[in-house]
BAZA-217884 format. One record per residue (C-alpha): residue in three letters; x, z, y. Coordinates in steps of 0.25 Angstrom, whole numbers, plus 5000, padded with zeros to 4 digits. Each point is the difference from the previous one (the first is absolute). Layout:
<atoms>
<'ALA', <X, Z, Y>> ...
</atoms>
This chain:
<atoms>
<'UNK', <4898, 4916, 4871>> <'UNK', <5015, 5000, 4999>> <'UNK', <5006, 5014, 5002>> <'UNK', <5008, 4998, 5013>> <'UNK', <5015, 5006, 5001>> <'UNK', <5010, 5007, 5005>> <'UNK', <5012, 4996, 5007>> <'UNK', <5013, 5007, 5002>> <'UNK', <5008, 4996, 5012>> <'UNK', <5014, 5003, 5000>> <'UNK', <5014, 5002, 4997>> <'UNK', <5005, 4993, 4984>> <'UNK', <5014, 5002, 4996>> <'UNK', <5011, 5001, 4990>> <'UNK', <5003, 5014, 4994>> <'UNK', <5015, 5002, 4995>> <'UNK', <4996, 5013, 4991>> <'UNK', <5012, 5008, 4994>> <'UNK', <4995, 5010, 4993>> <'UNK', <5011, 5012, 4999>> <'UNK', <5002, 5012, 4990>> <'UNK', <5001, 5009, 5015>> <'UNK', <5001, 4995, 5014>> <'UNK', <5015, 4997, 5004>> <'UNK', <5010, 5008, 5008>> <'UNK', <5006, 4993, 5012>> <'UNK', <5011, 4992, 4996>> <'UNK', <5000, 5000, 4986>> <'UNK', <5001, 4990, 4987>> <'UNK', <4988, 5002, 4990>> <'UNK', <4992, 4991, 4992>> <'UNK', <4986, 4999, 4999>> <'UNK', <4990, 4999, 4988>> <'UNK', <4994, 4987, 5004>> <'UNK', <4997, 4991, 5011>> <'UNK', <4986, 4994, 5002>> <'UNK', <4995, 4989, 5008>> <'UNK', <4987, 5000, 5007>> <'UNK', <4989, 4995, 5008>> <'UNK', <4998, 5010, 5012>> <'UNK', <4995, 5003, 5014>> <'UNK', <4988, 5010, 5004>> <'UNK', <4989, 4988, 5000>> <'UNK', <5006, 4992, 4989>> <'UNK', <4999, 5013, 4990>> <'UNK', <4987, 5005, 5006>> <'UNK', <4993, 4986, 4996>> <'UNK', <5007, 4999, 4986>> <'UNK', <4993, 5015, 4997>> <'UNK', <4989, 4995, 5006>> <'UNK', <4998, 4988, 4989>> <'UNK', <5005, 5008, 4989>> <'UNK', <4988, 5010, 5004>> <'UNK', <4990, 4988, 4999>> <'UNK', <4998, 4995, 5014>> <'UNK', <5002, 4987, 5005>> <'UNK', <5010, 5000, 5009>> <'UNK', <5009, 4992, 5008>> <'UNK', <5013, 5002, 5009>> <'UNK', <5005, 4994, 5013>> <'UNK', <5014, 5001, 5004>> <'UNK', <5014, 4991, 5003>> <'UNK', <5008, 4993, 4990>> <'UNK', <5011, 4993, 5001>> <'UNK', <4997, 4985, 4996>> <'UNK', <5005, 4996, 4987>> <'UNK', <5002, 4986, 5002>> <'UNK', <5010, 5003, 5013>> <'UNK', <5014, 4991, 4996>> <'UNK', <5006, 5012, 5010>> <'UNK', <4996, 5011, 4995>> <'UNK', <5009, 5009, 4992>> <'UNK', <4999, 5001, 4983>> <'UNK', <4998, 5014, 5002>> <'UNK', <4987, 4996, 5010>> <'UNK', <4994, 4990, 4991>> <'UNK', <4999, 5008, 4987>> <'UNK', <4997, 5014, 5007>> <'UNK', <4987, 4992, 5006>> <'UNK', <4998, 4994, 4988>> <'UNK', <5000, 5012, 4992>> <'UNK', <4992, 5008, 5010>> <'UNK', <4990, 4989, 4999>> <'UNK', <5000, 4998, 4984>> <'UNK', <4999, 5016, 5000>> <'UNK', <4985, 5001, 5008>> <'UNK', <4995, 4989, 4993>> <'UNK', <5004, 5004, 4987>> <'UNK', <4991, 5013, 5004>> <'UNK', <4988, 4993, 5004>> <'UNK', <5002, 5003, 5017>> <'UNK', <4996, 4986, 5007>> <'UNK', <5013, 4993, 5009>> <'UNK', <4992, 4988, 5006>> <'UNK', <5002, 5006, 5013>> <'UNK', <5014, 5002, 4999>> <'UNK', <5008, 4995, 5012>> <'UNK', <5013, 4993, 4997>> <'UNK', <5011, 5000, 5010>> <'UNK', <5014, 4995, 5003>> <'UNK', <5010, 5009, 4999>> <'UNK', <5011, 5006, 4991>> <'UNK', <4998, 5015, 4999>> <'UNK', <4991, 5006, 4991>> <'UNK', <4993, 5015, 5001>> <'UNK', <5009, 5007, 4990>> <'UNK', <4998, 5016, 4998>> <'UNK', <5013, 5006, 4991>> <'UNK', <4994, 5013, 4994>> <'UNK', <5005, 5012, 4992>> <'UNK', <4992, 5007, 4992>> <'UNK', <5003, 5013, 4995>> <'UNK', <4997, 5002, 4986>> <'UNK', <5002, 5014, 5000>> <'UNK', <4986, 5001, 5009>> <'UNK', <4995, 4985, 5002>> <'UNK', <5005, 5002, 5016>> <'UNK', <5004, 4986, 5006>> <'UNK', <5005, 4997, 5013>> <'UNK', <5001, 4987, 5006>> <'UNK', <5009, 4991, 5008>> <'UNK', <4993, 4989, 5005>> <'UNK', <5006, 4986, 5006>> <'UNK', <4991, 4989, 5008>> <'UNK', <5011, 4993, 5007>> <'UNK', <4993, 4990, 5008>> <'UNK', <4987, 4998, 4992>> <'UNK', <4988, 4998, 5009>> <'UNK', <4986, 5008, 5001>> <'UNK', <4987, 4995, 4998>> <'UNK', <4993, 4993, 5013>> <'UNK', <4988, 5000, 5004>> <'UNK', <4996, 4986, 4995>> <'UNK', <5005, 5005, 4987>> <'UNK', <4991, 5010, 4996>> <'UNK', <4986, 4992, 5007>> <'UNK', <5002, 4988, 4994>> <'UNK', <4993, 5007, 4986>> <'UNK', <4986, 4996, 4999>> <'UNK', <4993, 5013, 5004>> <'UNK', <4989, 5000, 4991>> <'UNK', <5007, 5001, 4989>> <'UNK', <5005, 5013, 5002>> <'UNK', <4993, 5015, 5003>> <'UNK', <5011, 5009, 4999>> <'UNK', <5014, 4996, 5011>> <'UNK', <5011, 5011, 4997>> <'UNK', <5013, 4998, 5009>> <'UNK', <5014, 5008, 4997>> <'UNK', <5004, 5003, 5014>> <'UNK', <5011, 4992, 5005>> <'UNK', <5008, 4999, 5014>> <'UNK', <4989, 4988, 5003>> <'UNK', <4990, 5010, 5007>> <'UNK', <4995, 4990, 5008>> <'UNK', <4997, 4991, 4989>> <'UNK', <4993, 5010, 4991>> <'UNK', <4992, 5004, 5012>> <'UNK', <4996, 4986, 5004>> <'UNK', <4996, 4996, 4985>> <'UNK', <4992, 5014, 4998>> <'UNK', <4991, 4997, 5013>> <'UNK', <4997, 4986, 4995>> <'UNK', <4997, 5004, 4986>> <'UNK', <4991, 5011, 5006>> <'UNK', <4995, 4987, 5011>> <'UNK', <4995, 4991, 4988>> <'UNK', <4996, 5013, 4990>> <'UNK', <4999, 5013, 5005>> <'UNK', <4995, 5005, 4986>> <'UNK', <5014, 4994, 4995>> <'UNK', <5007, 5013, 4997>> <'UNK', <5015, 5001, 5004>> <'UNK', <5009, 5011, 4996>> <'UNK', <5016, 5001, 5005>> <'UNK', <5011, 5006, 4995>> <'UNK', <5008, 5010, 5009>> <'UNK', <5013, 5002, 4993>> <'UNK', <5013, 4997, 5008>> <'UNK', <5002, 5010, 5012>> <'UNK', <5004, 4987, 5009>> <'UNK', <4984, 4998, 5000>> <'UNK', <5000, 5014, 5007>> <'UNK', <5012, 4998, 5009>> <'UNK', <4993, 4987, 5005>> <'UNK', <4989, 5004, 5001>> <'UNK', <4996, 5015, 5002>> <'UNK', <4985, 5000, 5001>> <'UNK', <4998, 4990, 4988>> <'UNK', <4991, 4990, 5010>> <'UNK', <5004, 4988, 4990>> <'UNK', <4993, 5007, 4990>> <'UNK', <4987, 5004, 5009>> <'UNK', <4990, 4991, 4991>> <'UNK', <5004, 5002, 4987>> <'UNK', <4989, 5007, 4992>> <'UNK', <5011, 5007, 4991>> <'UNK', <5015, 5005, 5002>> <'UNK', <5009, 5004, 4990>> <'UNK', <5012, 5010, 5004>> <'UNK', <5012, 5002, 4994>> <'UNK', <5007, 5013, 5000>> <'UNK', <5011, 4994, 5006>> <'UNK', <4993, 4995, 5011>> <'UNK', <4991, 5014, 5003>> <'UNK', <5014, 5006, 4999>> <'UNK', <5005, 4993, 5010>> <'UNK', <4987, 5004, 5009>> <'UNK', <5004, 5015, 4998>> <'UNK', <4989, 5002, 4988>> <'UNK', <5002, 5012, 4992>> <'UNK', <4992, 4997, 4987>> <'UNK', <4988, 4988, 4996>> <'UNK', <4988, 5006, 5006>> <'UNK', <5007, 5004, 5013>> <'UNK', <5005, 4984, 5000>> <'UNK', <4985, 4992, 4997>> <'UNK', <4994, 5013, 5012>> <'UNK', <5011, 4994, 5010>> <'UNK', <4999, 4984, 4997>> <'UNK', <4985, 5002, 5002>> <'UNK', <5001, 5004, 5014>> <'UNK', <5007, 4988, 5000>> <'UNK', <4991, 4991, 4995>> <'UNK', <4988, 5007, 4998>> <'UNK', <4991, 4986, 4994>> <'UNK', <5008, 5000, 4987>> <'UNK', <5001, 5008, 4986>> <'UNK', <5014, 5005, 5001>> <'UNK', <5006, 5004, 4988>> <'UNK', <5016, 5005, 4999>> <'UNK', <5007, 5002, 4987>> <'UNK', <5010, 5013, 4998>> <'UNK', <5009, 4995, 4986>> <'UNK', <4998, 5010, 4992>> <'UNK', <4988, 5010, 5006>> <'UNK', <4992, 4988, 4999>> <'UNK', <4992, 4994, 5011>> <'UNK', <4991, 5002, 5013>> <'UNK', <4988, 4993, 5005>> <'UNK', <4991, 5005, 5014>> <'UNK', <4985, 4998, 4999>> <'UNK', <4988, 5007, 5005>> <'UNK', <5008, 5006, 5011>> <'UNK', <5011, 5006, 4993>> <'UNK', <5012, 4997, 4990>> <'UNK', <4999, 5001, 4985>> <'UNK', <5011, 5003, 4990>> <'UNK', <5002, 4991, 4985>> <'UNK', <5011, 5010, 4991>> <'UNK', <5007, 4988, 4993>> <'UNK', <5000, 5003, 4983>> <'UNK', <5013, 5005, 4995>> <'UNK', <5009, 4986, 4994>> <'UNK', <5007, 5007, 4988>> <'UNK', <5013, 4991, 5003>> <'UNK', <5002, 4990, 5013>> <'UNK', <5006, 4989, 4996>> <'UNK', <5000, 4989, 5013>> <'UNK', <4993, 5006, 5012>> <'UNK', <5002, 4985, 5007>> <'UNK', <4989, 4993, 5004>> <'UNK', <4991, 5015, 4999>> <'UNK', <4993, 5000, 5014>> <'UNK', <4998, 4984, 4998>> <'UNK', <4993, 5002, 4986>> <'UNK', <4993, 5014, 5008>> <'UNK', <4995, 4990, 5010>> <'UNK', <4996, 4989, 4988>> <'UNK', <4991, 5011, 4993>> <'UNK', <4994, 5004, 5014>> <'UNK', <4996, 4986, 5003>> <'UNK', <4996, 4996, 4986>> <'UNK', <4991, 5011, 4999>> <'UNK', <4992, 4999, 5014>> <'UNK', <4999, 4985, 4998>> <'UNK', <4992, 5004, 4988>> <'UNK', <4991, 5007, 5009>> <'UNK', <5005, 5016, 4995>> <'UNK', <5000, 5010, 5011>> <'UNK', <5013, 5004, 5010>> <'UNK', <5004, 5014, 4990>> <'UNK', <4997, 4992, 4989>> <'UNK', <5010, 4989, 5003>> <'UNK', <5009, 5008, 5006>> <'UNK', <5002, 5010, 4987>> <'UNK', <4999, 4987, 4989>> <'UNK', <5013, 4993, 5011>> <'UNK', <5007, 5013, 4996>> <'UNK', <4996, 4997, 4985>> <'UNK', <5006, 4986, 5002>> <'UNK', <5013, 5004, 5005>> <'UNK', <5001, 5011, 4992>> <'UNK', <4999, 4992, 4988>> <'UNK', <5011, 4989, 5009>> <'UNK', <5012, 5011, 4998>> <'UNK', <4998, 5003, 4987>> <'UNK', <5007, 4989, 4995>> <'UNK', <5008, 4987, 5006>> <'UNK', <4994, 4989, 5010>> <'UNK', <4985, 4997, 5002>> <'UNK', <4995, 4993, 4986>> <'UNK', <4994, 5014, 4994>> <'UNK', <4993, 5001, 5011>> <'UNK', <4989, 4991, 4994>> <'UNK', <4996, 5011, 4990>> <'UNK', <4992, 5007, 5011>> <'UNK', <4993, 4988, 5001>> <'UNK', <4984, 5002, 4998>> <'UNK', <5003, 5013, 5003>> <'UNK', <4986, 5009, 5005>> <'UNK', <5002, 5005, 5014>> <'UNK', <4996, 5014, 5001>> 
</atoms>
């Protein structure tokens, strides 16, 4: 029998990478060591680790449609490119949905090579969301595994989680907390009341007034006490809550950080890749820390397929 797959719902994009000797004072001239285009977005990257590791994967997202007359050159190719870019690393797009409009998701990013930091600035301009009909329009048995990156559509995600649940309930589902808008829209996380795993940023648990990993998983618990919670901490490494109480992952020392973008999407791609294969919550946990780990040490996503066939445990 077929092994069935996952699928990564979410936010694709263009990343403008300059990639700076130091980060830049505030008005000022400097030039840079060299300028990269990628393929981003939390979804898109998580799916692309997620073949690289060896599981079938596909992603589910907006693109604008490259055959619009209207739309802009700029548009066109970046879709184009995003496009080209999962295929090329093996992520399914046949359930891609085209629209018709003239922005493009475009992230400029700096990355510091002095630490491997990057901060992000991000443009959407009037790009749609998912819907509903979107996402339930997959055929359901081809898929076990349904991770969504948490966007402004709660409602949506909430809607498509309940009928996913309604035709599976053994279909696992996972969701990404990451922006703090998901808390400010929603305190008490009730979009994400079925999800059988959350991932919590350090941003987001920040923003809820959580001093460290452990303190983060204890508190989203409470929450949403059906679901594995597992909250990542940069450099301390992750936290995961089972059997009643949290659980600390050290991250492994990474002799020199080179790119620290995409480390949390590859950390979630590790996770999932691991479970799907049947290993246990610590276990995942401490080989997604693995898989990021290896992520900064060098630039974009491609190396991450050394840690494929990896043992977990």
């Amino acid at each position: 029998m077929m092994e069935k797959k996952v699928v990564c719902v979410g936010l694709v994009c263009v990343d403008l990478v300059n990639i700076c000797s130091d980060f830049p004072k505030e008005d000022t001239d400097q030039r840079i060591n060299s300028l990269q285009w990628r393929r981003g977005g939390n979804a898109a990257n998580t799916s692309v680790v997620l073949s690289l590791l060896g599981t079938a994967v596909d992603f589910v997202g907006v693109v604008p449609s490259t055959s619009d007359s209207n739309n802009t050159s700029w548009g066109i190719a970046a879709a184009k490119h995003a496009k080209s870019d999962l295929r090329k690393n093996g992520v399914g797009i046949e359930h891609v949905t085209e629209c018709h409009t003239v922005d493009f998701p475009t992230s400029t990013v700096i990355v510091n090579a002095e630490n491997g930091s990057r901060t992000i600035m991000h443009y959407r301009g009037d790009f749609p969301e998912l819907t509903v009909d979107n996402i339930l329009q997959l055929s359901m048995d081809e898929f076990d595994w349904f991770h969504f990156e948490s966007r402004p559509n709660h409602d949506v995600i909430c809607s498509c989680v309940a009928k996913i649940k309604e035709n599976n309930c053994k279909t696992t589902v996972s969701i990404e907390l990451e922006k703090i808008r998901t808390f400010d829209a929603d305190p008490s996380l009730q979009f994400a009341k079925l999800a059988d795993l959350v991932f919590v940023s350090k941003e987001f648990a920040s923003h809820m007034k959580c001093r460290d990993a452990i303190e983060a998983v204890e508190h989203v618990h409470g929450l949403l006490p059906r679901a594995a919670i597992i909250c990542t901490w940069g450099n301390a490494g992750a936290a995961y809550f089972d059997n009643g109480k949290g659980h600390q992952v050290c991250a492994a020392s990474v002799n020199t950080v080179v790119d620290t973008l995409g480390a949390g999407d590859s950390f979630i791609g590790g996770v999932i890749h691991a479970m799907h294969r049947g290993a246990s919550l610590g276990d995942s946990v401490a080989f997604g820390c693995r898989v990021a780990e290896r992520k900064i040490a060098d630039l974009g996503f491609s190396h991450v397929a050394d840690m494929s066939g990896t043992r977990f445990g």
